[in-house]
C-alpha positions in Angstrom: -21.9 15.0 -31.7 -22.1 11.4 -32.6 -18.9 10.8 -31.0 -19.4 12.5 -27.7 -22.5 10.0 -28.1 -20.0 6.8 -28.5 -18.0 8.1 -25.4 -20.5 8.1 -23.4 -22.1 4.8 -24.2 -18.6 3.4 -23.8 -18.4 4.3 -20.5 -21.9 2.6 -19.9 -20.8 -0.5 -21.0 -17.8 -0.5 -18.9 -19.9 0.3 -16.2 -18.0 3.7 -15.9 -20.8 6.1 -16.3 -21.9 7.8 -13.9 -25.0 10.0 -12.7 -27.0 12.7 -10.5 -29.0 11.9 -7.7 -31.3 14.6 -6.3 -31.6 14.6 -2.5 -33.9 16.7 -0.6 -33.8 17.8 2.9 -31.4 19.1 5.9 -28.1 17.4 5.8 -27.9 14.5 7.6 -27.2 11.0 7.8 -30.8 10.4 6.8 -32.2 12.2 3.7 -34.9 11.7 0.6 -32.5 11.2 -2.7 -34.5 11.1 -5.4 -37.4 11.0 -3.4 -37.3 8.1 -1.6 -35.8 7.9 2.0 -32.0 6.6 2.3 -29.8 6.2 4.7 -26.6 7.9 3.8 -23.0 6.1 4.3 -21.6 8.5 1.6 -21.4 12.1 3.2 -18.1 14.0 3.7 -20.0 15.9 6.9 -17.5 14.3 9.1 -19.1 16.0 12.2 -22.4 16.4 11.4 -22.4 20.2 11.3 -23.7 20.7 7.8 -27.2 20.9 9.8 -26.6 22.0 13.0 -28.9 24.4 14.4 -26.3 26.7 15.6 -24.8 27.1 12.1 -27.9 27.0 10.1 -28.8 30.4 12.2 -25.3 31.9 11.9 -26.0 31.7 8.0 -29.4 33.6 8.6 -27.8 36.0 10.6 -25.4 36.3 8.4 -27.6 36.7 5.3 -29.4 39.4 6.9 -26.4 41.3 7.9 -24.4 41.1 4.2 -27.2 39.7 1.8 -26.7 37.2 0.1 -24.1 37.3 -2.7 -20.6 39.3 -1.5 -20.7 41.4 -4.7 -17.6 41.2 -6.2 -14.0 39.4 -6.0 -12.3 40.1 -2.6 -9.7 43.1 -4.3 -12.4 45.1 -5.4 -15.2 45.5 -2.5 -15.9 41.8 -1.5 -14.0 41.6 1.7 -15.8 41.7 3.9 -15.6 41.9 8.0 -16.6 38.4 8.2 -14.4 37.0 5.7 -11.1 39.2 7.6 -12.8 37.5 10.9 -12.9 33.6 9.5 -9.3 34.1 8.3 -7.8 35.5 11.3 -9.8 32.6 13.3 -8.5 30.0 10.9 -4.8 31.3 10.8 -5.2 31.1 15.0 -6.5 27.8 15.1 -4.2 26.6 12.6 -0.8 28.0 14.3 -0.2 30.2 11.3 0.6 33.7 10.4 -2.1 34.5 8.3 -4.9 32.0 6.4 -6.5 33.4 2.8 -10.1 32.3 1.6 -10.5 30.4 -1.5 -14.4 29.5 -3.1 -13.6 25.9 -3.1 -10.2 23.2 -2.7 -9.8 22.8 -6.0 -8.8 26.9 -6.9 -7.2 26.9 -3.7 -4.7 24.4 -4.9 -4.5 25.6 -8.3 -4.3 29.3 -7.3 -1.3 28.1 -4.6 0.9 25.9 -6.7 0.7 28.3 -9.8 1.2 31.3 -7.6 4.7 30.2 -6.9 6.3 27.6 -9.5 6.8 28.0 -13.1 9.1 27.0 -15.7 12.2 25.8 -14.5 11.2 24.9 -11.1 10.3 21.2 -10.2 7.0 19.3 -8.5 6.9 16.2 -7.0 3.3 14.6 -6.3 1.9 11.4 -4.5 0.7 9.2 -7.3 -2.6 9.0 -5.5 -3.1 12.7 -4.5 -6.5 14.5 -5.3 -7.4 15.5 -9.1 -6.9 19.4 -7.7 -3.2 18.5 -6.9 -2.5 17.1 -10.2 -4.0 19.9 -12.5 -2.2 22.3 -10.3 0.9 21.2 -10.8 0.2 20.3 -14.9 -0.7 24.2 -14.8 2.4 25.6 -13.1 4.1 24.4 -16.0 6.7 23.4 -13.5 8.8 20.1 -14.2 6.0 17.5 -12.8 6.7 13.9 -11.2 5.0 11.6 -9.4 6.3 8.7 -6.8 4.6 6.0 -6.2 1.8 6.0 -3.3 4.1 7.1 0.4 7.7 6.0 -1.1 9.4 7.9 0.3 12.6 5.9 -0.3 11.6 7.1 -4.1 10.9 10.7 -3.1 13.9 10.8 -1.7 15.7 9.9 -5.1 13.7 12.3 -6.8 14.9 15.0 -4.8 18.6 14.5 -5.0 17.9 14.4 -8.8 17.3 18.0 -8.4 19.7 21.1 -9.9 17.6 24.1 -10.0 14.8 26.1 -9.7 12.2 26.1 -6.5 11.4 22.2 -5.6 8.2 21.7 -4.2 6.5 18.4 -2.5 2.5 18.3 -2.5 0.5 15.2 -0.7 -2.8 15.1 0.3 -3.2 14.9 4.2 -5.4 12.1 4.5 -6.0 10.4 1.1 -9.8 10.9 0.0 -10.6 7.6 -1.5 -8.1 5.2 0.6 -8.5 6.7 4.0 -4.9 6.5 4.8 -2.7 9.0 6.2 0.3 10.3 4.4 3.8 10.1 6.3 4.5 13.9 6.6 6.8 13.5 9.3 9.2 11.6 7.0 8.5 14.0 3.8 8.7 17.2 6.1 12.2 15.9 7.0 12.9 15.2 3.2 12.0 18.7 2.5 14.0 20.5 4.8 16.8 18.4 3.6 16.0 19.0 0.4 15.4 22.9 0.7 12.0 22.4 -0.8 8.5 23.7 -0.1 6.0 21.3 1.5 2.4 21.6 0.7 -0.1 19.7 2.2 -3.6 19.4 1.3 -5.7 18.3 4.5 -9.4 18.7 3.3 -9.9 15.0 4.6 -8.1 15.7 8.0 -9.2 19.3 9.1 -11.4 19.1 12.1 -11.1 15.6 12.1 -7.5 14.8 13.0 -5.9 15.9 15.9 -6.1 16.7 19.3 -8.2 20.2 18.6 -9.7 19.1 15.3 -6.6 21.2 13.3 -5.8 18.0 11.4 -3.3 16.1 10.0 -0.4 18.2 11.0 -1.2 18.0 14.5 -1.8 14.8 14.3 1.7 14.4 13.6 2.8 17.6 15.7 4.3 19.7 12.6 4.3 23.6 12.7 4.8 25.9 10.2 8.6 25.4 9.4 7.7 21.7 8.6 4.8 22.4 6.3 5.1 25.8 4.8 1.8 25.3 3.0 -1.5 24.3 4.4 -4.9 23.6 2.6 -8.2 22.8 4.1 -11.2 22.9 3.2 -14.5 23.9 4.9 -17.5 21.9 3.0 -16.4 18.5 4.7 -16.1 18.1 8.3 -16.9 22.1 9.2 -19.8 21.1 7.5 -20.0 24.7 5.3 -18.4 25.8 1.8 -15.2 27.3 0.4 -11.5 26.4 1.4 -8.1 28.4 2.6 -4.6 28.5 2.4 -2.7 28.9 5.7 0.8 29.9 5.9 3.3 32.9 6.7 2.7 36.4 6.2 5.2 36.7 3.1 3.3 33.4 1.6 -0.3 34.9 1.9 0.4 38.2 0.8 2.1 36.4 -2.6 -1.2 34.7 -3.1 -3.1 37.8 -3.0 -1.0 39.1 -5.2 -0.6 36.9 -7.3 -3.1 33.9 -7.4 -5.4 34.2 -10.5 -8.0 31.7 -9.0 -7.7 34.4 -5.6 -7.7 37.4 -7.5 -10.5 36.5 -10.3 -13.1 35.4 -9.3 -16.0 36.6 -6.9 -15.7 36.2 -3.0 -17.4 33.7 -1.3 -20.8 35.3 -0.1 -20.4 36.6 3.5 -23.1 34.8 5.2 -21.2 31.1 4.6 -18.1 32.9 6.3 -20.6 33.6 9.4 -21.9 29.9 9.2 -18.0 29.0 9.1 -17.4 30.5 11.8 -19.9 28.9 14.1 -18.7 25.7 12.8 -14.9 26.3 13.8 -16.2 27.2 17.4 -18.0 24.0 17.6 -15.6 22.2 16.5 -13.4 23.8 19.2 -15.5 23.2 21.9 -17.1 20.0 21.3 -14.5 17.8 21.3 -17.1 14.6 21.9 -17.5 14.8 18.1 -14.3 13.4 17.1 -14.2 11.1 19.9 -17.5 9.6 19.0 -16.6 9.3 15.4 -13.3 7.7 16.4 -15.4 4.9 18.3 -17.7 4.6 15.4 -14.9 3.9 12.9 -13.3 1.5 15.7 -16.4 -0.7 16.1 -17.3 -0.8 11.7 -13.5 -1.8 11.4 -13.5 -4.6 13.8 -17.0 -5.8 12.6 -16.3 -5.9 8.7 -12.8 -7.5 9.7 -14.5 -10.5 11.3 -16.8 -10.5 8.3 -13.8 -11.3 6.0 -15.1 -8.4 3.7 -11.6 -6.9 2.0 -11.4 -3.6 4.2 -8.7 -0.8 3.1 -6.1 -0.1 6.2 -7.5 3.1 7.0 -8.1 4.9 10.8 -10.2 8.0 9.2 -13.7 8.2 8.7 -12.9 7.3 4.7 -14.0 3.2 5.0 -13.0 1.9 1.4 -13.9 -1.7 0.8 -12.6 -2.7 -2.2 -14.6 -4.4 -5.0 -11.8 -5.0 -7.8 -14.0 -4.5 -10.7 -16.6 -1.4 -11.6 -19.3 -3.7 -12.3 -18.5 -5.5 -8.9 -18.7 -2.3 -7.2 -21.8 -1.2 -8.7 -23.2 -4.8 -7.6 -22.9 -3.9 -3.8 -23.7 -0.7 -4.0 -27.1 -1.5 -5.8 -27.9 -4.0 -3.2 -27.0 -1.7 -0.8 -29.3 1.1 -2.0 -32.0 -1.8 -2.7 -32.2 -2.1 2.0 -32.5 1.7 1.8 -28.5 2.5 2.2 -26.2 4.8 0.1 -23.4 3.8 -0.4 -21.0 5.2 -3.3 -19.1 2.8 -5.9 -15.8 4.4 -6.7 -14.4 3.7 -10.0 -11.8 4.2 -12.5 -10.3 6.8 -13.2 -10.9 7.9 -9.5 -9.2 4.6 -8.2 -6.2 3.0 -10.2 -7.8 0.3 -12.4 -9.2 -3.1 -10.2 -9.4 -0.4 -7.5 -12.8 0.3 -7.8 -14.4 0.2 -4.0 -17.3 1.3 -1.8 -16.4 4.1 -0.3 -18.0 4.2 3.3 -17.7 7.4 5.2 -18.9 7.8 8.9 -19.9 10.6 10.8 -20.5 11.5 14.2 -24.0 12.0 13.7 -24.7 8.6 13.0 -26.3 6.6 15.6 -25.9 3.1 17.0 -28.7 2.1 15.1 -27.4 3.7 11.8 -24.5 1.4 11.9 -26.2 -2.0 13.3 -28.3 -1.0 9.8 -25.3 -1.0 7.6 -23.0 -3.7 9.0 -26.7 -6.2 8.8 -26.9 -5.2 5.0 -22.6 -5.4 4.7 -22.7 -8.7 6.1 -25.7 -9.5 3.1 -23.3 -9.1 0.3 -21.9 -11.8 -1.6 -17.9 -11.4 -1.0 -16.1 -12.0 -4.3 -13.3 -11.0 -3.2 -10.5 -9.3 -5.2 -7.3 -11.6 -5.8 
């Protein structure tokens, strides 16, 4: 025990530790964290669903239709009519075959890479690609290797390197701590040249991206021949809980099959599936929501630009700044959090070392004011700026 006790004070003193906060209220830009009022630059609710009154009934609805909890795992009798609903609705919005429920990203990923490579087939990962991505692919057991962050000149040589087994490419959609976009067309195009499976993970892109909110993919107009595999998730801009895998009828029925994270574990309780799917129909039909959050992120980027603050290239609602150092980091987050704004320091080993950043994440239910707030307190900080 006294070592776990020297890790951990290790990690304080390289300002790597890290902590709970307890917030308390409807989500929302503004909420009580740890009991004192904040205004929240840190949220993944892209849209500003996770409180809308349209969802919040859906999930009472919902609860008193199926209860709370679903019972058991989705093979034996948790399947219910409004999971087979949200599926069906997913796999439709998507332009897919068929779309299969996960509890959250991170078993979807695992349950879909391990579900079809093993030994003697090959993975090939963006260096900076989410922790769910790399654990998935150290499970397969498959041959793993990463290329640096978009090379695809370096993809490319990785692929012709390979002799045998299945060859599959996974990227995150939109990268969750730099904001940036990965360059699908040119990987889907490596793929098919390559004869290997694409998977792309778009919880940072779904309902955001695109001219309907399906995300990165139609963003950059590629169907199901060009990405195989699709991931999204549902707690981020849909504003709910869980994940899915989207994807032909051969691929989904493997998963079920197949996919211990799919096939062990309990289903996700009924009642969020209702709640999802009053999300997905907003997101559908209010089409304002991206387009607001596409002139917030326009007007922060062109104000911390002329503020000389060292902004990450990014055109998602993911705004890093970068800090260099933790302790840096910390510095500006603490004085943001002093003005009543949260703000989260991202540190090693989430960023590459003298990455560490504020991560600033918008959301269309921010208002004018919200953002006046935090560029008055951005343009406050003392800029030592990373070399």
């Amino acid at each position: 025990m006294r070592s776990l006790q020297k890790e951990l004070e290790r990690r304080r003193q390289q300002h790597l530790y890290r902590r709970r906060r307890t917030t308390s209220g409807v989500q929302g830009p503004e909420l009580l964290v740890d009991g004192r009022p904040k205004l929240l630059f840190c949220s993944n609710d892209y849209l500003g669903l996770a409180g809308h009154p349209e969802v919040v009934a859906a999930l009472h609805k919902g609860a008193d239709t199926y209860g709370v909890g679903s019972g058991a795992a989705h093979l034996i009798s948790g399947h219910s009519y409004a999971h087979h609903a949200l599926e069906e609705e997913l796999a439709d919005f998507t332009g897919r075959a068929r779309a299969l429920l996960f509890s959250t990203g991170y078993m979807a990923n695992q349950g879909a890479v391990t579900a079809l490579l093993g030994k003697g087939d090959s993975i090939y990962q963006d260096r900076l690609n989410h922790a769910s991505l790399i654990d998935a692919g150290i499970l397969s057991r498959a041959s793993f290797k990463r290329f640096p962050h978009a090379d695809m000149d370096a993809l490319q040589r990785q692929l012709v390197g390979h002799r045998q087994g299945e060859a599959m490419v996974v990227s995150d959609g939109v990268f969750s701590m730099d904001g940036d976009l990965a360059p699908l067309d040119t990987m889907s195009a490596l793929c098919q040249e390559h004869t290997a499976w694409l998977m792309v993970d778009d919880a940072h892109g779904f309902g955001v991206l695109g001219k309907s909110g399906a995300g990165t993919l139609e963003h950059f107009n590629l169907d199901t021949q060009c990405v195989p595999l699709l991931m999204g998730t549902l707690g981020k801009a849909l504003g709910t809980f869980g994940a899915f895998v989207a994807g032909s009828e051969e691929l989904i029925e493997t998963l079920i099959q197949c996919s211990r994270s799919y096939v062990y574990t309990t289903a996700l309780p009924p009642a969020v599936a209702e709640a999802t799917r009053a999300s997905l129909r907003l997101v559908k039909s209010e089409s304002w929501r991206r387009e607001r959050l596409g002139q917030l992120i326009d007007r922060f980027r062109t104000a911390v630009t002329q503020m000389g603050l060292p902004l990450m290239d990014s055109p998602t609602p993911i705004q890093p700044i970068l800090a260099g150092t933790s302790e840096q980091a910390l510095a500006w987050s603490g004085r943001l959090e002093q003005q009543g704004i949260l703000v989260s320091a991202i540190r090693p080993p989430t960023v590459p070392e003298g990455g560490a950043r504020l991560r600033i994440t918008l959301s269309a239910a921010h208002s004018d004011g919200h953002l006046d707030r935090l560029l008055e307190a951005l343009a406050g900080l003392k800029c030592d700026c990373p070399e």
